[in-house]
N, C-alpha and C positions, 0 to 999 in steps of 0.2 A: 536429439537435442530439442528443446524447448525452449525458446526464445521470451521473456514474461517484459511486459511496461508497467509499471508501479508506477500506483500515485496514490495519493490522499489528499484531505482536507480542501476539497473544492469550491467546497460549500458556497453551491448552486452555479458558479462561475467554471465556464470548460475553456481553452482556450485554443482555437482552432489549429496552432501550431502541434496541439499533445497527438494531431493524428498524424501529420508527417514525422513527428519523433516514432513513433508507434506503428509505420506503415509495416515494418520488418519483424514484427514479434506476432509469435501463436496465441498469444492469453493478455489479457489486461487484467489485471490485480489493483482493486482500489480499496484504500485499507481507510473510509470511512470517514466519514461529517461530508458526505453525499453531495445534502442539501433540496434534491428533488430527483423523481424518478427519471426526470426528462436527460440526467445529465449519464446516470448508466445505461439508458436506451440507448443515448446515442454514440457511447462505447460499444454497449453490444449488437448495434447496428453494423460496427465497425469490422472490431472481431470478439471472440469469446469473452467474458468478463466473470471473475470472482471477483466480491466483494461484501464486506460487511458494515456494519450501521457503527455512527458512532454517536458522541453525545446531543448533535445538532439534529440529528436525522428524525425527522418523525414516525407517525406510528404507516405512516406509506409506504416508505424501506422498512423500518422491521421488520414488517410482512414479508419482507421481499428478500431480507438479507440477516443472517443470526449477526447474534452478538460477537460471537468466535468462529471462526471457521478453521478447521483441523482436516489437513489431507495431505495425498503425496503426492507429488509431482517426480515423475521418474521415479527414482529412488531415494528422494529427499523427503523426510517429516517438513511439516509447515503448517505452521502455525498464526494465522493471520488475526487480528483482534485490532480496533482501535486506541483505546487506551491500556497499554500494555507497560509502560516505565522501558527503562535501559539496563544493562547490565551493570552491575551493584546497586542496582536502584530500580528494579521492578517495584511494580505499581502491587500493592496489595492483594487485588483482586484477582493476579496471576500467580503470585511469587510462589506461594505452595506448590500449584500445579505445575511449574513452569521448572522446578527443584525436583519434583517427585518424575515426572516425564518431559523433559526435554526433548523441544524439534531441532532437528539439523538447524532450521532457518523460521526465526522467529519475527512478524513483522507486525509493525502498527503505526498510527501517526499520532494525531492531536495534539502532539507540542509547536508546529510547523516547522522546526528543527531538524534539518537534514543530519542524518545519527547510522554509519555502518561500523560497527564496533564487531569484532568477534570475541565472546565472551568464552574465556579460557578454561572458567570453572566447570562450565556448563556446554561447552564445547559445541558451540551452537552461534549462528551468524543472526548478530541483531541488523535488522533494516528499517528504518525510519527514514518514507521518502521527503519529507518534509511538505509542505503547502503548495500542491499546483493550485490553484485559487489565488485569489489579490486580498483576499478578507484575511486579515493575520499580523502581527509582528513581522514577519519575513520580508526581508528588502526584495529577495526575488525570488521565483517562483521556479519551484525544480520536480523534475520527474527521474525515475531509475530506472535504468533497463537491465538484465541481467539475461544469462543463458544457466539454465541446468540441464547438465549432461550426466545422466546415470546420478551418480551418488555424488558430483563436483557442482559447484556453483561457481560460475568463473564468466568472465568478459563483463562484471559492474562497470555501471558508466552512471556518470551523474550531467541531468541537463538541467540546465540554466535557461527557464523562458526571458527572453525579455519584450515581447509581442505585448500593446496592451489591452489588445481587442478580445472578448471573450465570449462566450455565448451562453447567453439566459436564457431561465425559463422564460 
């Protein structure tokens, strides 16, 4: 089993409570608008980290992190990208590919918008952890934890920061 902490949209803002949420998980997964390299160092100071760039990110992370990231975890497709849409309403820039090969478990953020929809058609779990950052529309600031076992994804949990201390570059 594989224990994963999702989060996105930080942008440059970490908030020292995302490591006690995240002390019991094998991976961190941040699905982009970064904001500075200093903030996935000190993720993967932590523990493991994927992660991809989003529209805020500069050419620092690019370097550092693609645009999509496509792998498996266990036996799970995943597909991580930051601007990605939701089910009935993917974003352009995926919707072909996303139609032609579908992942088990497709994730992104940039709406700040906490969004676990599983999409019927496409038989595939959408995940949008919405904005752990303070820079956003979002009244409060959340992260997701999930467990993948084999070919199941199961134990989501949705946390709710409400700490308002965070750590800059």
């Amino acid at each position: 089993m594989t224990r994963i902490g999702l989060l996105s949209d930080t942008h440059n803002m970490l908030s020292p409570s995302v490591f006690n949420h995240f002390k019991d998980v094998d991976e961190i997964w941040h699905a982009g608008d970064i904001g500075t390299p200093a903030i996935t160092d000190a993720l993967a100071a932590f523990k493991p980290v994927r992660a991809v760039y989003g529209n805020i990110d500069g050419t620092d992370l690019r370097q550092l992190f693609p645009e999509h990231l496509k792998f498996r975890c266990e036996e799970v497709k995943v597909w991580m990208t930051h601007i990605g849409g939701y089910p009935k309403r993917y974003d352009p820039r995926v919707k072909a590919e996303i139609q032609r090969n579908p992942p088990d478990l497709f994730i992104c953020g940039h709406s700040h918008i906490l969004k676990v929809i599983y999409d019927k058609r496409l038989k595939l779990l959408h995940i949008n952890p919405g904005a752990a950052g303070k820079y956003g529309i979002q009244q409060v600031s959340t992260l997701v934890r999930f467990a993948i076992e084999g070919k199941e994804i199961k134990d989501l949990q949705v946390i709710e920061m409400k700490d308002k201390k965070v750590i800059k570059d």
